[in-house]
C-alpha positions in Angstrom: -4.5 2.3 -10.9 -2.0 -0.6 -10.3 -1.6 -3.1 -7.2 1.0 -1.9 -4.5 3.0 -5.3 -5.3 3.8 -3.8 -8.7 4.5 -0.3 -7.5 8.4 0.8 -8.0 10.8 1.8 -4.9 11.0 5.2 -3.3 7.9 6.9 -5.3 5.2 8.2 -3.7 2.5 6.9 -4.1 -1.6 7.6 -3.5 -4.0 4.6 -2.4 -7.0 4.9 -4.9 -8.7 1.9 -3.3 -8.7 -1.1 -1.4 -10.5 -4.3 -2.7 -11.0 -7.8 -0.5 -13.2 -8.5 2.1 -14.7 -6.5 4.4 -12.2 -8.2 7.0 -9.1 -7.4 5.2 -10.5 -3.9 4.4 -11.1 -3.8 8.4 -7.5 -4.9 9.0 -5.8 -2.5 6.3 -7.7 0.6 7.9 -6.6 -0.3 11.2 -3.1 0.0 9.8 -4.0 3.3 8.5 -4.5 2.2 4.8 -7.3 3.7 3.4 -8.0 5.7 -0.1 -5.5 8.9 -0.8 -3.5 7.7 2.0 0.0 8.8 0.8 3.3 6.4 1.1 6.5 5.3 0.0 7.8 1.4 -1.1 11.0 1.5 0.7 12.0 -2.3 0.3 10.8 -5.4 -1.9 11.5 -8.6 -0.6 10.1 -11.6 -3.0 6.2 -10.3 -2.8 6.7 -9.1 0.5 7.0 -4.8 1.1 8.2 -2.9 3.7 6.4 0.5 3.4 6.5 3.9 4.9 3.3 6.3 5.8 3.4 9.1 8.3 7.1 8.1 8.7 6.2 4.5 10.3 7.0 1.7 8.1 5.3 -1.3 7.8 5.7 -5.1 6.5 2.9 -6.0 4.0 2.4 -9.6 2.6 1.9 -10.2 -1.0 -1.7 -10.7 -0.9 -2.4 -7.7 0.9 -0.4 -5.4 -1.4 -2.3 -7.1 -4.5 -5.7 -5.5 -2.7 -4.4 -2.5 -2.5 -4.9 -0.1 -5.5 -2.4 3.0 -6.1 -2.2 5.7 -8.1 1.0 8.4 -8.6 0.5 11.3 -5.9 -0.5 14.7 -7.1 2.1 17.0 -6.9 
């Protein structure tokens, strides 16, 4: 398992788990970010991500992608 932030572009990717608070676990659920959720890192910029899931893509800040644990998807 490795944190989002470190993740490489275009691989999918798994979420194994989420760490943080129970208010930033709240938040990231909300946004549809909870374990074997399946998405993509389309874009880096500085810490910053733009991600896609369910073919939506969202803009997560540094310290949430640190929370979020990833794994390679199973094929």
């Amino acid at each position: 398992m490795m944190p989002l932030s470190l993740c490489d572009k275009d691989t999918p990717l798994q979420i194994a788990k989420i760490t943080g608070g129970e208010k930033m676990r709240t938040r990231l659920a909300e946004l549809g970010f909870f374990p074997q959720a399946k998405l993509v890192v389309r874009q880096k910029i500085a810490e910053n991500l733009i991600v896609e899931m369910k073919g939506t893509r969202l803009a997560i800040d540094a310290s949430m992608a640190r929370r979020i644990l990833m794994e390679e998807c199973p094929q």
